[in-house]
mmCIF file of the N, C-alpha and C atoms, coordinates in Angstrom:
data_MODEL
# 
_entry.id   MODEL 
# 
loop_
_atom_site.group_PDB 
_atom_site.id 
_atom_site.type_symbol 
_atom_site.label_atom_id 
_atom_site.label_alt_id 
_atom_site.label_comp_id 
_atom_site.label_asym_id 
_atom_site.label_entity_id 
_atom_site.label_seq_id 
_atom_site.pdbx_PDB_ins_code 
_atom_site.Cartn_x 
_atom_site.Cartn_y 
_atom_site.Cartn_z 
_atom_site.occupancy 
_atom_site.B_iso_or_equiv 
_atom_site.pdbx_formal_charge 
_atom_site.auth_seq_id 
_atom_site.auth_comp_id 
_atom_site.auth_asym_id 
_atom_site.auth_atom_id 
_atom_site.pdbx_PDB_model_num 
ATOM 1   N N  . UNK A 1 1  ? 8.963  -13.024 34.076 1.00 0.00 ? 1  UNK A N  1 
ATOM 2   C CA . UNK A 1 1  ? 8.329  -13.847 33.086 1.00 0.00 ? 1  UNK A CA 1 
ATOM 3   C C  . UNK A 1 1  ? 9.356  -14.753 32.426 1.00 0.00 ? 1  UNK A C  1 
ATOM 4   N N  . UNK A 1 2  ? 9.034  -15.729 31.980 1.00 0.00 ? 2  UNK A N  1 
ATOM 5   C CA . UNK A 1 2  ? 9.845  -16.981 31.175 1.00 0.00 ? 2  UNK A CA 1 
ATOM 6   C C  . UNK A 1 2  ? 9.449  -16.737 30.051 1.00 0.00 ? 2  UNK A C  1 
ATOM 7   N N  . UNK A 1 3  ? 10.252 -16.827 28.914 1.00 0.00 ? 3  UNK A N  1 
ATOM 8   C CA . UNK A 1 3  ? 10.503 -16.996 27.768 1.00 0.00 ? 3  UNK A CA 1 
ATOM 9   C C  . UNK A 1 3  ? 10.622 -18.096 27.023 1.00 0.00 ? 3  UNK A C  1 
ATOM 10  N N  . UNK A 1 4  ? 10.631 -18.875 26.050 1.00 0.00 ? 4  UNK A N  1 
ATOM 11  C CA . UNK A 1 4  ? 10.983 -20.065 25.397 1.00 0.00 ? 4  UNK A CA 1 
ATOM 12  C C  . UNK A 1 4  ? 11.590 -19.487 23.939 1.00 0.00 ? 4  UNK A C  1 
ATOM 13  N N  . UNK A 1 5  ? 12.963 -18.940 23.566 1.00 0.00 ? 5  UNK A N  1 
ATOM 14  C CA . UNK A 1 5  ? 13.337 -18.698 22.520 1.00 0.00 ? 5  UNK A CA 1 
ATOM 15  C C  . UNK A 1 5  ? 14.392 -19.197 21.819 1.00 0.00 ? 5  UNK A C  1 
ATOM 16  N N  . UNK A 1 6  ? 14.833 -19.316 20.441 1.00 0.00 ? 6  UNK A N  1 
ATOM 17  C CA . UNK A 1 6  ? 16.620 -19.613 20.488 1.00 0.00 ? 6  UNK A CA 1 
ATOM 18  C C  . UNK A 1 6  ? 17.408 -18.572 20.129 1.00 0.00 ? 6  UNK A C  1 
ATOM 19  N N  . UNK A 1 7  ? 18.300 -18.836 19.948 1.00 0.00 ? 7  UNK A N  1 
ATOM 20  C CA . UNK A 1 7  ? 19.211 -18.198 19.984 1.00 0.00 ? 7  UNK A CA 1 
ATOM 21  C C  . UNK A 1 7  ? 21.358 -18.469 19.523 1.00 0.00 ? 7  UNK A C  1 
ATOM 22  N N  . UNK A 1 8  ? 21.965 -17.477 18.985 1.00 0.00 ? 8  UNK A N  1 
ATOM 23  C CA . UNK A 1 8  ? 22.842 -17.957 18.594 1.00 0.00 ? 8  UNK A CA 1 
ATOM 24  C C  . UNK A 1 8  ? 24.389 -17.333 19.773 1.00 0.00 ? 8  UNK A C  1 
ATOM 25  N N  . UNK A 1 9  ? 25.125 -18.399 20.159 1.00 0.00 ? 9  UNK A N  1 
ATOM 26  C CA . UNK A 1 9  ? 25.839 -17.498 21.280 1.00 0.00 ? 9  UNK A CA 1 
ATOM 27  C C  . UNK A 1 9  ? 26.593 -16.848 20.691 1.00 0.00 ? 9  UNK A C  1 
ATOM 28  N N  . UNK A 1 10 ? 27.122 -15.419 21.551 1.00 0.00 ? 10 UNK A N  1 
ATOM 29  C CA . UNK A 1 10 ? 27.917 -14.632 20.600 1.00 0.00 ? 10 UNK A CA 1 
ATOM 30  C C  . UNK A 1 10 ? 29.694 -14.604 21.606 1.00 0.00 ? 10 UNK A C  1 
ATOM 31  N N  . UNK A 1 11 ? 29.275 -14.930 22.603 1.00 0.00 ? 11 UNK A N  1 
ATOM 32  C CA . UNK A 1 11 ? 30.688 -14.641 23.415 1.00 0.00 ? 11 UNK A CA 1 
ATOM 33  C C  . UNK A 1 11 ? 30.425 -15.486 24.795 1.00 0.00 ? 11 UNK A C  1 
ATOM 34  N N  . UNK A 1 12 ? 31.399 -15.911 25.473 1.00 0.00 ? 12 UNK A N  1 
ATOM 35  C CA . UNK A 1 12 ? 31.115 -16.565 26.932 1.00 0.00 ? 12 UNK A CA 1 
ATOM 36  C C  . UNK A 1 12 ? 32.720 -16.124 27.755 1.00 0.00 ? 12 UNK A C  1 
ATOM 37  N N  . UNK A 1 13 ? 32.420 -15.563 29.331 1.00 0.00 ? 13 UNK A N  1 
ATOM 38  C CA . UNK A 1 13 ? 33.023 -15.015 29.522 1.00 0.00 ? 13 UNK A CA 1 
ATOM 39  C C  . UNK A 1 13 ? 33.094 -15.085 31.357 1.00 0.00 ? 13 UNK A C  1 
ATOM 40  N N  . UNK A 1 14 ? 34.112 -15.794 31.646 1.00 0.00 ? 14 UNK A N  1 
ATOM 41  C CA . UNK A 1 14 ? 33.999 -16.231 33.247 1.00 0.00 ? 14 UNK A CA 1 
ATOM 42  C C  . UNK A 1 14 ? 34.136 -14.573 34.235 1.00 0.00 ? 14 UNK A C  1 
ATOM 43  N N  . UNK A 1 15 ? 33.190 -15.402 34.941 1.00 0.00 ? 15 UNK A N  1 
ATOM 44  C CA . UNK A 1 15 ? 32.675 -13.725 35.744 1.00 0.00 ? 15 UNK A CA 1 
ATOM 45  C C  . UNK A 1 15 ? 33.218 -14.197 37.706 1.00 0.00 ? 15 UNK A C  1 
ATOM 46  N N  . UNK A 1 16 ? 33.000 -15.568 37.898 1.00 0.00 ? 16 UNK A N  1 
ATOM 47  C CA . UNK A 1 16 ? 33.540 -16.245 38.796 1.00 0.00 ? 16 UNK A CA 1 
ATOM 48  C C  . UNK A 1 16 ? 33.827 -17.454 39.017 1.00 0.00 ? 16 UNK A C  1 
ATOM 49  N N  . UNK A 1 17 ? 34.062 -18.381 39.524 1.00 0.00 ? 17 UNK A N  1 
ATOM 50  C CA . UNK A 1 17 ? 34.352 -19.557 39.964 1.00 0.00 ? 17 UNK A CA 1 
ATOM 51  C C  . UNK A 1 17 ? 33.014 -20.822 39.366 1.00 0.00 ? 17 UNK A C  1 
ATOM 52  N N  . UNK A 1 18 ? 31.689 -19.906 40.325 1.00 0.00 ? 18 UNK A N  1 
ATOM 53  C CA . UNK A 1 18 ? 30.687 -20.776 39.655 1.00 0.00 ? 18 UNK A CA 1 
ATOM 54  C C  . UNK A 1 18 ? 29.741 -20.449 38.309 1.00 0.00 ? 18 UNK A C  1 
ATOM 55  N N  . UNK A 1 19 ? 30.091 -19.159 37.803 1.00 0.00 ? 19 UNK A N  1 
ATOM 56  C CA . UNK A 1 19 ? 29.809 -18.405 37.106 1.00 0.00 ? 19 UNK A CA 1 
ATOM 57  C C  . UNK A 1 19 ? 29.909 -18.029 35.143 1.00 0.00 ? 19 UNK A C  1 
ATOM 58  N N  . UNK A 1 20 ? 29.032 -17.666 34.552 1.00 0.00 ? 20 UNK A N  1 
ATOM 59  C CA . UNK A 1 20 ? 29.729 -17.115 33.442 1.00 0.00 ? 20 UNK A CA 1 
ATOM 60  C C  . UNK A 1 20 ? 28.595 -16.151 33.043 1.00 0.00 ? 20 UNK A C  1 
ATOM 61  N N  . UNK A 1 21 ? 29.161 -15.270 32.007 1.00 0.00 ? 21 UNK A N  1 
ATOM 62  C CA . UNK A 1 21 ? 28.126 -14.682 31.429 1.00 0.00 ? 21 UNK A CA 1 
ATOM 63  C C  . UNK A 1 21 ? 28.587 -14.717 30.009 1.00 0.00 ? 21 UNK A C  1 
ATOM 64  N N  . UNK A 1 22 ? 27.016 -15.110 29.510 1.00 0.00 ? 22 UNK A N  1 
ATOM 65  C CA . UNK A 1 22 ? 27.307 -15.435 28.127 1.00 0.00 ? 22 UNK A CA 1 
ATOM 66  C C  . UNK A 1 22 ? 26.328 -14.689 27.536 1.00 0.00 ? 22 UNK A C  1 
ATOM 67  N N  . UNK A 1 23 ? 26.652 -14.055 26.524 1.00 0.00 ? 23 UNK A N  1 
ATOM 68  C CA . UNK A 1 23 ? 25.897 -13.204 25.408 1.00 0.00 ? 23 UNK A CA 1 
ATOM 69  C C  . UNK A 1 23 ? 25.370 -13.677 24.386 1.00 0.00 ? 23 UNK A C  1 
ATOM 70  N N  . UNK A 1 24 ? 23.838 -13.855 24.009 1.00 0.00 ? 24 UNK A N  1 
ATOM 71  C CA . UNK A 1 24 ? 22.989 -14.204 22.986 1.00 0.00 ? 24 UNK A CA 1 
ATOM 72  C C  . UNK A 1 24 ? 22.127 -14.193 21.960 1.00 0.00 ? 24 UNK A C  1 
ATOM 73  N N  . UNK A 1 25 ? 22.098 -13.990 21.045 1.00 0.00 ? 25 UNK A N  1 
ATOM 74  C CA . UNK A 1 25 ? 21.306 -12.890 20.230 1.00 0.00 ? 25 UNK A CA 1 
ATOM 75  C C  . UNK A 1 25 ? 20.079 -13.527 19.906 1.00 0.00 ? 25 UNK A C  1 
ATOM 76  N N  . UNK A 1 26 ? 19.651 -13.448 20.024 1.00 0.00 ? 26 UNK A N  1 
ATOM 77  C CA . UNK A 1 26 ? 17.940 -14.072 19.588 1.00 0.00 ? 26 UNK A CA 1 
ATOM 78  C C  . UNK A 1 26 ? 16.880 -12.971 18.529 1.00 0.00 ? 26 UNK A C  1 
ATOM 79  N N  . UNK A 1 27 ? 15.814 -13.373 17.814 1.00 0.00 ? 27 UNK A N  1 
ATOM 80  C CA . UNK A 1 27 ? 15.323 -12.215 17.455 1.00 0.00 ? 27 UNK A CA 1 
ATOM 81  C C  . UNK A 1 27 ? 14.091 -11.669 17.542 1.00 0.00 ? 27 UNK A C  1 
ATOM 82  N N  . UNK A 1 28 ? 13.541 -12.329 18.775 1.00 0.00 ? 28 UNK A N  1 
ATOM 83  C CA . UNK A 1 28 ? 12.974 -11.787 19.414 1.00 0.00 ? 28 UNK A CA 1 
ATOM 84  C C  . UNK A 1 28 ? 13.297 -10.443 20.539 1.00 0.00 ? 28 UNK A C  1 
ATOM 85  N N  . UNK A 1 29 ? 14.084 -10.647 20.943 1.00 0.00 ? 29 UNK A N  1 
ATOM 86  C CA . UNK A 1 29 ? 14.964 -9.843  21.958 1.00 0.00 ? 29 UNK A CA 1 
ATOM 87  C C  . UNK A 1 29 ? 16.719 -9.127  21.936 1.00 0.00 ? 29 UNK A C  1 
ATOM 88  N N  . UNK A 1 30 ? 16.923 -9.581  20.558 1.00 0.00 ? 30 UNK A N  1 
ATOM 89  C CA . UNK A 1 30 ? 18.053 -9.230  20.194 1.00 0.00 ? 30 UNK A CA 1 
ATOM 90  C C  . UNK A 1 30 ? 19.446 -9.744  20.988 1.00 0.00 ? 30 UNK A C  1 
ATOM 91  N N  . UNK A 1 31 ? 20.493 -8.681  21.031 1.00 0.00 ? 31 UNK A N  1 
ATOM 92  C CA . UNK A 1 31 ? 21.241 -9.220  22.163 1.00 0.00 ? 31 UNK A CA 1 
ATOM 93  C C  . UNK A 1 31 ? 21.046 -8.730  23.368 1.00 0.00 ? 31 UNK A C  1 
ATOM 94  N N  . UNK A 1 32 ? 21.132 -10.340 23.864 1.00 0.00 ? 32 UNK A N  1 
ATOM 95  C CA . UNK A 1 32 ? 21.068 -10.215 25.849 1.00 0.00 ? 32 UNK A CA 1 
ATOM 96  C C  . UNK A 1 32 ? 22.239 -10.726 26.394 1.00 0.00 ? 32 UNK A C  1 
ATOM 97  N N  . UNK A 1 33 ? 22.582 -10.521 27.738 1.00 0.00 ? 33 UNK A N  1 
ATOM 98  C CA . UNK A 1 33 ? 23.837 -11.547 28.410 1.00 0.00 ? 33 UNK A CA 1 
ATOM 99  C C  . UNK A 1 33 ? 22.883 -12.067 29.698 1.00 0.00 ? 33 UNK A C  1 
ATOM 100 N N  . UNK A 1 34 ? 23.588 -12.961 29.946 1.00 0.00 ? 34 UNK A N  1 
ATOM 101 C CA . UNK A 1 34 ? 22.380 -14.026 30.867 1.00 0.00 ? 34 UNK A CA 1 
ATOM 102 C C  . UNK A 1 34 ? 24.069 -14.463 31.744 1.00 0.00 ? 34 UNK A C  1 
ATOM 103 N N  . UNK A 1 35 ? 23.723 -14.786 33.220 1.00 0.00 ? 35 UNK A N  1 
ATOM 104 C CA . UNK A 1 35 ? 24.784 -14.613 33.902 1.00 0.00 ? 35 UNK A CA 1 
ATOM 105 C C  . UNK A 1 35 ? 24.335 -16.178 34.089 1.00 0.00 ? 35 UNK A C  1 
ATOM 106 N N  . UNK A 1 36 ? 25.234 -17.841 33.612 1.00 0.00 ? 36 UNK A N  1 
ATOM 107 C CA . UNK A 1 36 ? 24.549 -19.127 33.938 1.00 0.00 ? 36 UNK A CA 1 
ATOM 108 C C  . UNK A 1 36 ? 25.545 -19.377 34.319 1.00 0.00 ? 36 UNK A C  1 
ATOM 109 N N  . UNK A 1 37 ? 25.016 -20.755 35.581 1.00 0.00 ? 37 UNK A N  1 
ATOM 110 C CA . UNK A 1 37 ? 25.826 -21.449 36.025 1.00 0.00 ? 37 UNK A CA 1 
ATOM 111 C C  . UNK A 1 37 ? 27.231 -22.410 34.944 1.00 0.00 ? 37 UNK A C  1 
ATOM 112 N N  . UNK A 1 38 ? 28.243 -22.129 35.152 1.00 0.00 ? 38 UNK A N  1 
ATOM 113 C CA . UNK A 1 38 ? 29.621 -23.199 34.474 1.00 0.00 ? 38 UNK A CA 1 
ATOM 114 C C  . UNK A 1 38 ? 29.449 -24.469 34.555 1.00 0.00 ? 38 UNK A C  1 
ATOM 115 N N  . UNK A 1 39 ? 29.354 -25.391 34.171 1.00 0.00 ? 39 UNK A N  1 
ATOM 116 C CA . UNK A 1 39 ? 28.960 -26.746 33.579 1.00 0.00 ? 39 UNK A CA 1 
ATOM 117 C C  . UNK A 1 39 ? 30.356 -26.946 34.006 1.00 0.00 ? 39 UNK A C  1 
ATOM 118 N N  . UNK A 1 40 ? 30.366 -28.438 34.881 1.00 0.00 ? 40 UNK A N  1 
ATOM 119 C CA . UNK A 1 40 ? 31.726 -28.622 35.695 1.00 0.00 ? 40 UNK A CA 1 
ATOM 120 C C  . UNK A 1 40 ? 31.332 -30.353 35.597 1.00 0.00 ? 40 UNK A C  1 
ATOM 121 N N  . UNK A 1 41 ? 32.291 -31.214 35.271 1.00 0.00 ? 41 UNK A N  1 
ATOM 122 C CA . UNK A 1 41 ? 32.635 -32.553 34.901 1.00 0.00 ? 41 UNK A CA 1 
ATOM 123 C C  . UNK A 1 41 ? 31.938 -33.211 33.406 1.00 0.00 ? 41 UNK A C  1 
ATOM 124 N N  . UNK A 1 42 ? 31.797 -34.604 33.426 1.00 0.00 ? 42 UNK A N  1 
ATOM 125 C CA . UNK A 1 42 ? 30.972 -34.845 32.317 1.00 0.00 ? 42 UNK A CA 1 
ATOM 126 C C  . UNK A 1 42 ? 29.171 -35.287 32.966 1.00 0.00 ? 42 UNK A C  1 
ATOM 127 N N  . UNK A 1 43 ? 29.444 -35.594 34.025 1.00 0.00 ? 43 UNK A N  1 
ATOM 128 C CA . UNK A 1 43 ? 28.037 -35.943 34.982 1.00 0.00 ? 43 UNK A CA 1 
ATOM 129 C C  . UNK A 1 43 ? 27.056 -34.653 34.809 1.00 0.00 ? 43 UNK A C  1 
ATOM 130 N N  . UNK A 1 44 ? 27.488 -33.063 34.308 1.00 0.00 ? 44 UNK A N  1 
ATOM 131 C CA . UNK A 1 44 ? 26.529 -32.519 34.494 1.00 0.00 ? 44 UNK A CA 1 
ATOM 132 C C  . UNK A 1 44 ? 25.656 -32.273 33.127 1.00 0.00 ? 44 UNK A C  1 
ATOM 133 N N  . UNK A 1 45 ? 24.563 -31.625 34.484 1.00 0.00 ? 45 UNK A N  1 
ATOM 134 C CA . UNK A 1 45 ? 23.241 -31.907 33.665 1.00 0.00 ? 45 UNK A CA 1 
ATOM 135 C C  . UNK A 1 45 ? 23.007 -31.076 32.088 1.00 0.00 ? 45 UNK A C  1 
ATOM 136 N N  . UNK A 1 46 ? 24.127 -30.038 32.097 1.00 0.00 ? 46 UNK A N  1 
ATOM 137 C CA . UNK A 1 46 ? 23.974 -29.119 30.821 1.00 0.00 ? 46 UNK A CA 1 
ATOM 138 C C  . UNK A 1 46 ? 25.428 -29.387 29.793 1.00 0.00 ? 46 UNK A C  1 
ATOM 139 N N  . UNK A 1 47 ? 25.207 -29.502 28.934 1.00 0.00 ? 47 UNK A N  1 
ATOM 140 C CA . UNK A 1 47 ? 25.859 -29.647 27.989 1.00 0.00 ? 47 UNK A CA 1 
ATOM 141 C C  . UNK A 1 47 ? 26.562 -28.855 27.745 1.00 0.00 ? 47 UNK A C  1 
ATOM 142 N N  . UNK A 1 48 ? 28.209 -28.693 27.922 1.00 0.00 ? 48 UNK A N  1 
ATOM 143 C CA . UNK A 1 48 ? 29.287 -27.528 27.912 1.00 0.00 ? 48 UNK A CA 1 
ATOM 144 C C  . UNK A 1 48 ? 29.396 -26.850 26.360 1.00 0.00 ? 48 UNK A C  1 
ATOM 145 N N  . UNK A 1 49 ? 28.888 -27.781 25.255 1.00 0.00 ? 49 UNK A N  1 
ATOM 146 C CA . UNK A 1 49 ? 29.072 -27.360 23.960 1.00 0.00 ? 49 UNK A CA 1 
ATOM 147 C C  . UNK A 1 49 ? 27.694 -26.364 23.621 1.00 0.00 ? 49 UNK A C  1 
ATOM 148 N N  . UNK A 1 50 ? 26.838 -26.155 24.479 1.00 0.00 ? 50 UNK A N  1 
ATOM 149 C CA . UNK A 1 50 ? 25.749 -25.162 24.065 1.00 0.00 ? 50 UNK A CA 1 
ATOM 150 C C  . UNK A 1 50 ? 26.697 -24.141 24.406 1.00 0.00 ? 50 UNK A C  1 
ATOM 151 N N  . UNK A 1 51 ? 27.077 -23.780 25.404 1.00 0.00 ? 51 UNK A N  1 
ATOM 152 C CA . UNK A 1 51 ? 27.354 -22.343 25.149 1.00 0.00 ? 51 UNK A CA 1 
ATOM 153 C C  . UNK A 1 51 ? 29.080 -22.152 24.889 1.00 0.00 ? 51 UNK A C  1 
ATOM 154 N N  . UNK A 1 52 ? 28.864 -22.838 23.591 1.00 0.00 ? 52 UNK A N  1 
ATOM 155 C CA . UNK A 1 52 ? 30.340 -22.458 23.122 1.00 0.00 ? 52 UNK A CA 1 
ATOM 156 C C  . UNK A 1 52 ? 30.091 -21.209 22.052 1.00 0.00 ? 52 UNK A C  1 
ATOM 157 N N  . UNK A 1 53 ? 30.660 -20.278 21.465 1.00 0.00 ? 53 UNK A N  1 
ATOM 158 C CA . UNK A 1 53 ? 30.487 -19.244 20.505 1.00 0.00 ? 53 UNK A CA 1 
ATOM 159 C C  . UNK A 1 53 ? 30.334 -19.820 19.647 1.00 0.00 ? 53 UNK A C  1 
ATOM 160 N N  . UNK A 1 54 ? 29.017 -19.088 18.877 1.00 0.00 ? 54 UNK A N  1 
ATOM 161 C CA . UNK A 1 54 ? 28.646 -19.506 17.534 1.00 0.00 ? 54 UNK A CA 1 
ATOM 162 C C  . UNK A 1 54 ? 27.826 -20.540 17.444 1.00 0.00 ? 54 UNK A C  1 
ATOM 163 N N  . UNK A 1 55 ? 27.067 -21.212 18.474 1.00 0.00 ? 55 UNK A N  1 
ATOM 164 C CA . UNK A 1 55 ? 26.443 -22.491 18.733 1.00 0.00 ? 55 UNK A CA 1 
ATOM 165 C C  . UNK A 1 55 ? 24.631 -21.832 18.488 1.00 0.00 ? 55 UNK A C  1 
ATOM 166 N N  . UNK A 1 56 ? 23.891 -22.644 18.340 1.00 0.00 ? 56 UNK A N  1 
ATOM 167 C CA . UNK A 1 56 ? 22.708 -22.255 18.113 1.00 0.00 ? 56 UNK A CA 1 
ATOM 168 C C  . UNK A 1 56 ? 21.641 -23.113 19.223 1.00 0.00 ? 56 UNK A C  1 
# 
């Protein structure tokens, strides 16, 4: 199932090459870690400053 929630990051943490896992607390679901793709140049499509710690 998909979710639509926010959330505040609590930690981000390279797991591999294309990889990270970043930990999120939301309060619906409390804390989760979600394993997302690493945001690589300025061309990509996700914004490297969302999952910086402490970001909302």
């Amino acid at each position: 199932m998909h979710y639509k929630t926010e959330g505040i990051v609590l930690s981000n943490a390279g797991y591999n090459d294309k990889y990270a896992i970043t930990q999120v607390f939301t309060r619906s679901f409390g804390r989760i870690s979600y394993l997302l793709p690493k945001t690589r140049g300025r061309r990509s499509k996700i914004n490297p400053t969302l999952f910086s710690p402490l970001s909302i």
